[in-house]
C-alpha positions in Angstrom: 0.6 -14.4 -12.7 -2.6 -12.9 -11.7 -5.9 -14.1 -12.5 -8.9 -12.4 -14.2 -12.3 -14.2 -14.2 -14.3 -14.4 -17.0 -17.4 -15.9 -16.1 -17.8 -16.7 -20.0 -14.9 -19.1 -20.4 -15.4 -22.6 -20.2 -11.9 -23.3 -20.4 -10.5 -21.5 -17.0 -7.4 -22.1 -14.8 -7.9 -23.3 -11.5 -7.1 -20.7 -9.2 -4.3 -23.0 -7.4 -2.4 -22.5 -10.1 0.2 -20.3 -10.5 -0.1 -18.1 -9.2 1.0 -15.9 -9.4 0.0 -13.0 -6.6 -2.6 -10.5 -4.2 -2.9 -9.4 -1.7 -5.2 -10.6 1.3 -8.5 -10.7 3.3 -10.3 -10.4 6.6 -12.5 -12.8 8.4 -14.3 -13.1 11.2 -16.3 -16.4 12.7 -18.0 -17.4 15.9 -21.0 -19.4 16.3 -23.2 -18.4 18.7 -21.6 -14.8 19.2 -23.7 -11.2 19.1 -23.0 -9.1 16.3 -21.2 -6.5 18.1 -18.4 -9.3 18.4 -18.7 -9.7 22.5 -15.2 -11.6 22.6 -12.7 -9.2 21.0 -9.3 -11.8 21.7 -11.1 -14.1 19.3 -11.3 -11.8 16.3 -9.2 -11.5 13.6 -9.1 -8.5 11.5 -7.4 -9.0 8.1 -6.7 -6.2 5.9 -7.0 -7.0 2.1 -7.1 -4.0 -0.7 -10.2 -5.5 -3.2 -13.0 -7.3 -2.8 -13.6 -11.2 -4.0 -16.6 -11.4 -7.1 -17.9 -14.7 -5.6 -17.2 -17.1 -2.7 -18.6 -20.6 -4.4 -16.4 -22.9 -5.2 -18.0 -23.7 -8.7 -16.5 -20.2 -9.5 -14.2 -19.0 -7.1 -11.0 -17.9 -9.4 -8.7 -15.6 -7.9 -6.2 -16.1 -5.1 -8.9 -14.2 -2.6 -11.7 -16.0 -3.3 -9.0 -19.5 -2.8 -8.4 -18.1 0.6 -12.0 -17.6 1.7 -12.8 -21.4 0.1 -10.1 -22.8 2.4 -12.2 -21.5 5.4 -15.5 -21.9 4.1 -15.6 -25.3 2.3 -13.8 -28.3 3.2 -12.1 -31.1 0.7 -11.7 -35.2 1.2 -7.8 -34.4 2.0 -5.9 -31.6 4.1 -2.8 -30.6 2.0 -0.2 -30.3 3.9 2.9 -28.4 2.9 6.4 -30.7 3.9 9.1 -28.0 3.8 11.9 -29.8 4.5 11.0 -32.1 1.0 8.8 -29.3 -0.9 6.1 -31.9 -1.3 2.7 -31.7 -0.6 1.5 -34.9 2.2 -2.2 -35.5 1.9 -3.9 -36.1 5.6 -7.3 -36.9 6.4 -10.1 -34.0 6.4 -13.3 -35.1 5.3 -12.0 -38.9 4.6 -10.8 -40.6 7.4 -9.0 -42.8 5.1 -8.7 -43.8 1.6 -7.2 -46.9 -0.3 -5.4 -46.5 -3.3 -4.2 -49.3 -5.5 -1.6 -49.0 -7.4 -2.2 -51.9 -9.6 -5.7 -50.7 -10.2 -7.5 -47.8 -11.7 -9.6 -46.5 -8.5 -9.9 -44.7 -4.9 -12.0 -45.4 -2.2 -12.8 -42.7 0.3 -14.4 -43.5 3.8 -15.6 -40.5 5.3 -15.7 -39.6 8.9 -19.0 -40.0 10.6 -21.3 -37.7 12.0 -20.3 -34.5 9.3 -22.6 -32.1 9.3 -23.0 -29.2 6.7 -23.4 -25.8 8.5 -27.7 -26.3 8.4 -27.1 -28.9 10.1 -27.7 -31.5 7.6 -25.0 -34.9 7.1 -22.6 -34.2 4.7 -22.5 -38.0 2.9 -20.4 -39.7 0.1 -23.3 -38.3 -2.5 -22.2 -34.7 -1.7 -18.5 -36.4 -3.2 -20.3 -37.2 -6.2 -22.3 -34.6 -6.8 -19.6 -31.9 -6.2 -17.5 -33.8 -9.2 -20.5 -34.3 -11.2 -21.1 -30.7 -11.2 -18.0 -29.3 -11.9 -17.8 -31.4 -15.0 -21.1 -29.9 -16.5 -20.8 -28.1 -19.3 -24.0 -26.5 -18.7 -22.7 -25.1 -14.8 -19.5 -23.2 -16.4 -17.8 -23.7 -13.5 -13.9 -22.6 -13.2 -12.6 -26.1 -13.0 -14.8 -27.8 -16.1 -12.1 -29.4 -18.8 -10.0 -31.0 -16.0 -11.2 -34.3 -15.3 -9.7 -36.0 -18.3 -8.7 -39.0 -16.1 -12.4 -39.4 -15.4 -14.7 -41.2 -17.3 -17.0 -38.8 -19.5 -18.7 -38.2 -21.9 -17.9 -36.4 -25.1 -18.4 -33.1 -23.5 -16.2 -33.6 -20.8 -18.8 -34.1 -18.3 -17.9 -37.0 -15.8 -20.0 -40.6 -16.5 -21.5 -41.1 -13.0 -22.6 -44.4 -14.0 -18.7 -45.7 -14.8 -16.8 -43.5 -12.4 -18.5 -43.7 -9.0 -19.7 -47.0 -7.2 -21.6 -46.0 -3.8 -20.6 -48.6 -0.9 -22.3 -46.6 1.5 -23.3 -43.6 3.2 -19.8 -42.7 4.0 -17.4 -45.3 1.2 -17.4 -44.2 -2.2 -15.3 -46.1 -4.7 -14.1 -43.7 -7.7 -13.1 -44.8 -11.6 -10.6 -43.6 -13.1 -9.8 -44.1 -17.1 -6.1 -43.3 -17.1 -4.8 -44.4 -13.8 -1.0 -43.3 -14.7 -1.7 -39.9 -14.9 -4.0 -40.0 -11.5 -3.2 -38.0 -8.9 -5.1 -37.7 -5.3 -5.7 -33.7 -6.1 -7.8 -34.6 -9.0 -10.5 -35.4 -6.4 -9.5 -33.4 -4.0 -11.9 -30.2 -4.0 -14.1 -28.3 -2.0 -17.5 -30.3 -1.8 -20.7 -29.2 -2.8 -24.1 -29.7 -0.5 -25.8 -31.5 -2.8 -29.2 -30.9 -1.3 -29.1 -27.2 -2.1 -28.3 -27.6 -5.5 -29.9 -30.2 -6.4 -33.5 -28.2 -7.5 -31.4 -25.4 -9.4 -31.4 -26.1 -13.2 -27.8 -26.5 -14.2 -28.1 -23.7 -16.8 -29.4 -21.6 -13.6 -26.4 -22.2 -11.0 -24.6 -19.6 -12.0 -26.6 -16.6 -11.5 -27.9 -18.6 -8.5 -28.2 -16.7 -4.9 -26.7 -19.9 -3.4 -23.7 -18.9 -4.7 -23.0 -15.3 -2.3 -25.5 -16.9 0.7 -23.3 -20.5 0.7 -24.1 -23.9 2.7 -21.0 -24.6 3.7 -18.7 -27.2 5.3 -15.9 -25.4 6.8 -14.3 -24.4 10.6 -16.2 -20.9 9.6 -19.7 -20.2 8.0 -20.3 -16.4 6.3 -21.9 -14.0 8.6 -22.3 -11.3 6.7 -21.1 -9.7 3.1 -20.8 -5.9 3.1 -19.9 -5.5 0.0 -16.5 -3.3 -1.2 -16.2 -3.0 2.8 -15.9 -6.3 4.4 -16.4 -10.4 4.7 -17.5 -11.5 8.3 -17.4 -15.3 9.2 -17.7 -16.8 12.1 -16.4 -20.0 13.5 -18.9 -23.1 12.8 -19.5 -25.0 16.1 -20.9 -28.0 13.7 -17.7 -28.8 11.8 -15.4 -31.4 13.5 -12.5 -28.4 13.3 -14.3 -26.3 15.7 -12.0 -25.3 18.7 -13.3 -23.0 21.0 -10.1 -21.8 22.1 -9.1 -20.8 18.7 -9.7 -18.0 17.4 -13.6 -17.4 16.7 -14.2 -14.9 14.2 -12.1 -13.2 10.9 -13.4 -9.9 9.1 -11.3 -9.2 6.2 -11.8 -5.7 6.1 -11.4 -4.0 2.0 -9.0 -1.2 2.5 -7.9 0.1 -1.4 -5.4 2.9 -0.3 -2.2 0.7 0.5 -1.4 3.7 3.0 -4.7 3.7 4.7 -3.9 -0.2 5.2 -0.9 0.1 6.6 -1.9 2.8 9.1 -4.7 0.8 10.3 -2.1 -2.1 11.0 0.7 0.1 12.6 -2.7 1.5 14.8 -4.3 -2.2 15.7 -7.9 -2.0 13.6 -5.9 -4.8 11.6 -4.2 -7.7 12.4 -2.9 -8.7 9.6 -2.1 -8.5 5.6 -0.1 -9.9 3.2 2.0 -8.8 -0.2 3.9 -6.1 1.8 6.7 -4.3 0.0 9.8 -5.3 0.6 10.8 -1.2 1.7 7.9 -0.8 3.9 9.1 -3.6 6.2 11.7 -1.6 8.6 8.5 1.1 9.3 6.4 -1.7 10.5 8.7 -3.3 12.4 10.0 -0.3 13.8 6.0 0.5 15.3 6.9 -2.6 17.6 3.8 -4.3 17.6 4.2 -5.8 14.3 6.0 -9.1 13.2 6.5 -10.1 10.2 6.9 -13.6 8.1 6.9 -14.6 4.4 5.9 -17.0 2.1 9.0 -18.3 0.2 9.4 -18.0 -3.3 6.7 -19.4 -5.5 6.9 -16.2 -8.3 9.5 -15.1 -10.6 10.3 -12.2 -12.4 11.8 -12.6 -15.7 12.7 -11.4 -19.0 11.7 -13.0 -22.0 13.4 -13.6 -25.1 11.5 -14.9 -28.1 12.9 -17.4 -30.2 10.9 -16.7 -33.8 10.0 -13.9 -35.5 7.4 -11.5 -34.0 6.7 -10.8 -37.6 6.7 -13.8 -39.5 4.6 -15.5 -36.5 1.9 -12.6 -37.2 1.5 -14.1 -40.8 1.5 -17.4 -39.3 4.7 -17.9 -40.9 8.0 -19.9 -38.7 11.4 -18.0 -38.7 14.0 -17.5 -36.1 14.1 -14.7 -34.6 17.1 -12.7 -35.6 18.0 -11.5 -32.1 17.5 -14.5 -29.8 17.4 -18.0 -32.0 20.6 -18.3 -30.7 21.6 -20.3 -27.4 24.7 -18.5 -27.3 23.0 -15.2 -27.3 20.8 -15.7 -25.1 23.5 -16.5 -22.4 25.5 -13.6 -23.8 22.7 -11.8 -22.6 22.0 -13.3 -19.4 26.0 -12.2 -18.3 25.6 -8.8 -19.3 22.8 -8.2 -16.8 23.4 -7.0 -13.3 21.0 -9.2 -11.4 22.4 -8.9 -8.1 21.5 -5.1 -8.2 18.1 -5.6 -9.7 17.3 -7.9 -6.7 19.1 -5.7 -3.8 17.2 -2.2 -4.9 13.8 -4.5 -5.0 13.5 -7.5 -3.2 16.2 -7.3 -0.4 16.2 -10.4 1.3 13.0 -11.6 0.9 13.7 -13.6 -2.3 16.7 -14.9 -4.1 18.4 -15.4 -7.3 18.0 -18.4 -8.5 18.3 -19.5 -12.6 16.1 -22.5 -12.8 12.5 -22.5 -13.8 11.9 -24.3 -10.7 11.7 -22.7 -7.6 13.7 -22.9 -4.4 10.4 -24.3 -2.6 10.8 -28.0 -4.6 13.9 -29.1 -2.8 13.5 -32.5 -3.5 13.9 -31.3 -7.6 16.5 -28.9 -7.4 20.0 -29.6 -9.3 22.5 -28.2 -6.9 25.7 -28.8 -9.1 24.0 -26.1 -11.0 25.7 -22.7 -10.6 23.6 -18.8 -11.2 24.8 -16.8 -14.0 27.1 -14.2 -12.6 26.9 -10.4 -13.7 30.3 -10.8 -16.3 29.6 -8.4 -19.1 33.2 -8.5 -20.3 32.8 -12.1 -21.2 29.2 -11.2 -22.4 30.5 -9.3 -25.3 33.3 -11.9 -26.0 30.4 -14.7 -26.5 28.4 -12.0 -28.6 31.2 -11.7 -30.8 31.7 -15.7 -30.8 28.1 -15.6 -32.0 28.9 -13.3 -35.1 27.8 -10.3 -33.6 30.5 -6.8 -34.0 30.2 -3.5 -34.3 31.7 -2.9 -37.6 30.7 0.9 -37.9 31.8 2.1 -34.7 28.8 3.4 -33.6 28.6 1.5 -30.9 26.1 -1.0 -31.8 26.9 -4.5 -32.9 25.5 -5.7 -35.7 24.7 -9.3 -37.7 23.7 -10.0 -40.9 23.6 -6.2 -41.6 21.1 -5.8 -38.6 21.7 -3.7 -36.0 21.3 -5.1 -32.0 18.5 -2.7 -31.6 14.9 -4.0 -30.4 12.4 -3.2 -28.0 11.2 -4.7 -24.4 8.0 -4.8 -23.5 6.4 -4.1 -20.0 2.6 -3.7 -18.6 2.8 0.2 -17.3 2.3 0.9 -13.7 4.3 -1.4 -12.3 7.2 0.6 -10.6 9.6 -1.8 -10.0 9.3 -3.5 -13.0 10.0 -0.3 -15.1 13.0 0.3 -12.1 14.1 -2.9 -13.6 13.6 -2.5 -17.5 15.5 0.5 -17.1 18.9 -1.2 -15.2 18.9 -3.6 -18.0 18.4 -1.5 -20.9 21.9 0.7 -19.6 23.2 -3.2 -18.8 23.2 -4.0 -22.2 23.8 -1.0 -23.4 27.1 -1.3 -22.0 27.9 -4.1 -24.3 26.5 -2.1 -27.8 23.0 -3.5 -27.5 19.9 -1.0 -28.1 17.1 -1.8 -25.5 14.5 0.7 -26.1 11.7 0.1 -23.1 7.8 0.2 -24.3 5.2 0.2 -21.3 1.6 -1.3 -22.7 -1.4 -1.6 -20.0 -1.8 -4.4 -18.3 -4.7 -6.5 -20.7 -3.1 -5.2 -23.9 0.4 -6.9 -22.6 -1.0 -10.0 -21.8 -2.2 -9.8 -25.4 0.8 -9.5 -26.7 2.4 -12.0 -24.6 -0.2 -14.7 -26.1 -0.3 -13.4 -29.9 3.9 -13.4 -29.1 3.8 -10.1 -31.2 7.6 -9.0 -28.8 10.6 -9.6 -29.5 11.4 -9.1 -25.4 9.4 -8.3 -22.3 9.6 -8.4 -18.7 7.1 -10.0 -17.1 6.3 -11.9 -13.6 5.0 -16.0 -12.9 3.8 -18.0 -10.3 4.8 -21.0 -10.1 1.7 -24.3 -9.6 1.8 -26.5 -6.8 2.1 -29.6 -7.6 5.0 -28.9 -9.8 3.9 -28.8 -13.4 6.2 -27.5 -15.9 4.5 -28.7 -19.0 2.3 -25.7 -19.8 5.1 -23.3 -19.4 7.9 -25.3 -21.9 6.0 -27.8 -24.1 6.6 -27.0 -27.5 3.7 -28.0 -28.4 1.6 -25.0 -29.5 -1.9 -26.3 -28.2 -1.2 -27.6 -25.0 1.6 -24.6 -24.0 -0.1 -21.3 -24.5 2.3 -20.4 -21.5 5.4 -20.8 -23.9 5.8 -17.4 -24.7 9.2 -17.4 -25.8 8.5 -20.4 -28.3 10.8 -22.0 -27.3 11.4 -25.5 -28.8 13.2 -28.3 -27.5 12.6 -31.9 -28.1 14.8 -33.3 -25.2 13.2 -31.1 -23.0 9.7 -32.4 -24.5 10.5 -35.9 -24.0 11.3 -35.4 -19.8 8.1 -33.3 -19.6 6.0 -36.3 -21.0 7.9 -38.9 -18.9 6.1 -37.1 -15.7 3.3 -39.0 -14.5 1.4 -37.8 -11.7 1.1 -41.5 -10.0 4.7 -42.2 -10.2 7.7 -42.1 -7.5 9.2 -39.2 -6.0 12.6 -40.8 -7.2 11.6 -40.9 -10.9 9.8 -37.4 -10.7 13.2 -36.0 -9.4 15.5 -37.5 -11.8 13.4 -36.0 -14.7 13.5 -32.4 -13.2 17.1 -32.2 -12.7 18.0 -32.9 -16.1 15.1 -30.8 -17.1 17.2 -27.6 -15.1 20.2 -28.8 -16.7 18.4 -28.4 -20.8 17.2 -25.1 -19.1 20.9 -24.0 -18.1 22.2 -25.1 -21.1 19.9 -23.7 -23.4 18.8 -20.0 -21.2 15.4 -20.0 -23.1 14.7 -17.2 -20.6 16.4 -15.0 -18.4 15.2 -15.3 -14.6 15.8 -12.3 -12.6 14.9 -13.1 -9.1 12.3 -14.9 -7.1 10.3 -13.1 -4.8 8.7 -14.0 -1.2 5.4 -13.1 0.0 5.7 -10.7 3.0 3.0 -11.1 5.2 3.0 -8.4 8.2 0.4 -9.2 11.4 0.2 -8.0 15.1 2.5 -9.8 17.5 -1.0 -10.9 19.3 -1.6 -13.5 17.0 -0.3 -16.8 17.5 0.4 -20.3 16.1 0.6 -18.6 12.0 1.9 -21.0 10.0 3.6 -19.1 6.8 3.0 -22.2 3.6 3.3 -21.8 0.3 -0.3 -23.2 -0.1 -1.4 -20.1 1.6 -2.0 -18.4 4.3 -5.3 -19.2 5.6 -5.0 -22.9 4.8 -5.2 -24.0 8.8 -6.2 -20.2 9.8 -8.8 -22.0 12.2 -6.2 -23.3 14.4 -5.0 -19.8 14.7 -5.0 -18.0 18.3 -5.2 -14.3 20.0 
């Protein structure tokens, strides 16, 4: 899912979420270099396609703007991808160490001495508080206010300083926490905030503050320059303790709309790299020899979904099951009849795989391997359809039910090619069993419109998966905490594994839970996955020691060399 920021909002996502998917960005940093960029083998040139709206971290909310906080600002805790588990492992950044207590309801972080902000000033345990304290205020409208519910506040969300935080020192900071159970590490974790800048802004006055595009910052780079709609210059910070002078010194992410324009200035060297390549442009690049290419594995699905009540009925606020797709049986009817091995072959190649459950590949630790994918069968399709009541009785070719035809629209956002390639292989899929898909392309913020008002009886659509795994948004049934739910669909098994995850418990509990969670899913087909997709990430063979995690990209970009 992609992100659009809405500096109005209160009640944002954080941009870690989901995600969903865009393409990336170019940076440059070196301390102490000329602006002409003296040492070219420590540059970087990253080619991204739009430019970011903000680089502060009070309002940061797209996947670019993630990318550039990753460089620019640090957090207490580096977190570190473990592929062979598809976990995240915390390890010291800021903090040198922390205590947790498992019996308790608090953290202490010790930080490491001698931090310095990038004027030069000590980054100390009250930057820690201040950073949490301000993204709690209402009054700041900052992208991550509403989430500290495990926080002590106050009635408008904002965090109690005076019951949360207990200052041991200079560099120890004890923090509170109301509902330990649900406690996780990564509530705390985020970028810090120099307290000293903000601290003489009025909070009604931070956002439309200059601080916000000319940042303090704590990171292994610093901004040198914004140009904006052309490029992002950093350059690497000799103050933070990450600084390596062998590494590489400077990144420019370079804004570069036309996708072939991009491409040509990778395939010629003015770029070094770019990621969210199509899957068909990979054989030219490699082919130019100079190129290599890697991927980010799987965190985004495409998908199409079924609703489970009454488009109609819902829009009078009315409950009724939907005539179509109410039915369990259907829905797998459904699934069989489409041919999802050639969706994913004419789209993704092999940068992806089919895979039915709603959790992806990446979680290994989660994933229910007794659990077999849905196989293209649309013989047995129709046999389950007409299990299920549904016959064509006219010979017309259509079934019918109840004296309704099988005949119903699916609903796409327009301009997305491969999306409407796809619609259309499924619409002759089932058409092939006597079902009438008609295909209805809406723009992009009407169909996410539609999607939340769940005015569709079908759509296809695309998600990004959150790390940590959090399934709860997407399948509660619960109305005002799942806005996600599009397909409404309702399960109270399901419901009761969902609230049984707790953030603070074992691995070994967590992974019980989600198998038998994918099992309700298989059983029940609420949806119809199609495929999840990599991120292709194409970069000049010159640059060394890229790490390719599904926490991005950049994450660890200053240990990068050339």
């Amino acid at each position: 899912m992609k992100f659009i920021k809405n500096s109005s909002s209160k009640n944002k996502t954080p941009f870690y979420l989901t995600i969903i998917t865009t393409v990336l960005l170019i940076l440059v940093g070196f301390s102490g270099c000329s602006k002409s960029s003296e040492n070219k083998n420590k540059l970087v040139v990253v080619g991204i396609q739009s430019d970011v709206s903000t680089i502060s971290p009070l309002y940061a909310f797209d996947l670019q703007e993630g990318h550039l906080l990753d460089l620019l600002f640090l957090k207490p805790a580096f977190e570190n991808w473990n592929d062979s588990l598809g976990i995240i492992e915390l390890k010291p950044m800021l903090a040198e160490s922390w205590v947790i207590n498992k019996d308790s309801n608090f953290v202490t972080l010790n930080l490491r001495k001698n931090l310095k902000w990038s004027d030069g000033k000590p980054i100390t345990v009250d930057d820690i508080i201040f950073s949490l304290d301000i993204y709690s205020d209402p009054k700041v409208n900052s992208r991550l206010y509403g989430l500290f519910n495990n926080f002590y506040t106050s009635n408008d969300l904002h965090i109690d300083i005076k019951k949360t935080f207990r200052k041991n020192s200079e560099t120890s900071v004890t923090i509170f926490f109301k509902d330990y159970q649900n406690f996780t590490f990564l509530d705390i974790n985020h970028a810090i905030m120099p307290a000293h800048i903000y601290k003489n802004i009025k909070r009604e006055d931070v956002e439309t503050s200059d601080v916000n595009f000319n940042p303090v910052t704590s990171g292994p780079f610093k901004l040198y320059k914004w140009d904006r709609d052309q490029k992002i210059h950093l350059w690497a910070d000799s103050s933070c303790y990450l600084f390596n002078p062998d590494k590489v010194q400077e990144i420019i992410f370079k804004i570069i709309p036309d996708e072939y324009s991009l491409l040509t200035q990778l395939k010629n060297g003015e770029i070094d790299i770019t990621e969210d390549i199509k899957s068909e442009k990979v054989k030219e690049l490699v082919d130019n020899g100079n190129i290599k290419i890697g991927s980010i594995k799987g965190r985004n699905y495409d998908y199409i979904g079924w609703n489970h009540i009454d488009p109609a009925a819902k829009q009078k606020k009315q409950a009724k099951p939907n005539n179509y797709f109410s039915s369990a049986k259907t829905r797998k009817a459904l699934s069989l009849a489409i041919n999802r091995k050639e969706i994913f072959q004419s789209i993704v190649g092999k940068y992806g795989e089919i895979y039915d459950s709603p959790i992806s590949p990446i979680f290994k630790i989660y994933l229910e391997d007794s659990l077999k994918n849905i196989e293209y069968n649309p013989t047995l399709a129709k046999k389950m359809l007409e299990e299920d009541g549904w016959k064509d009785l006219n010979g017309d070719g259509i079934l019918e039910k109840n004296n309704q035809k099988f005949s119903f629209k699916i609903y796409a956002a327009s301009g997305n090619s491969k999306r409407e390639f796809a619609a259309t292989i499924i619409k002759n899929n089932l058409k092939e069993i006597g079902i009438d898909a008609r295909l209805a392309y809406v723009e992009k913020n009407g169909f996410v419109d539609g999607l939340l008002s769940r005015k569709y009886d079908a759509w296809i659509a695309g998600w990004s998966i959150e790390i940590p795994l959090n399934l709860y948004s997407y399948w509660s049934s619960d109305p005002d905490k799942s806005m996600l739910n599009f397909s409404s669909f309702t399960n109270y098994e399901l419901e009761k594994l969902l609230n049984q995850v707790k953030p603070a418990q074992e691995e070994t509990e967590k992974i019980s839970i989600y198998k038998n969670v994918s099992k309700i899913f298989k059983e029940n087909e609420p949806v119809t996955i199609l495929f999840w997709s990599d991120n292709i990430i194409a970069y000049n063979k010159r640059i060394k020691n890229i790490s390719f995690s599904p926490l991005g990209l950049f994450y660890g970009a200053w240990n990068w060399e050339k």
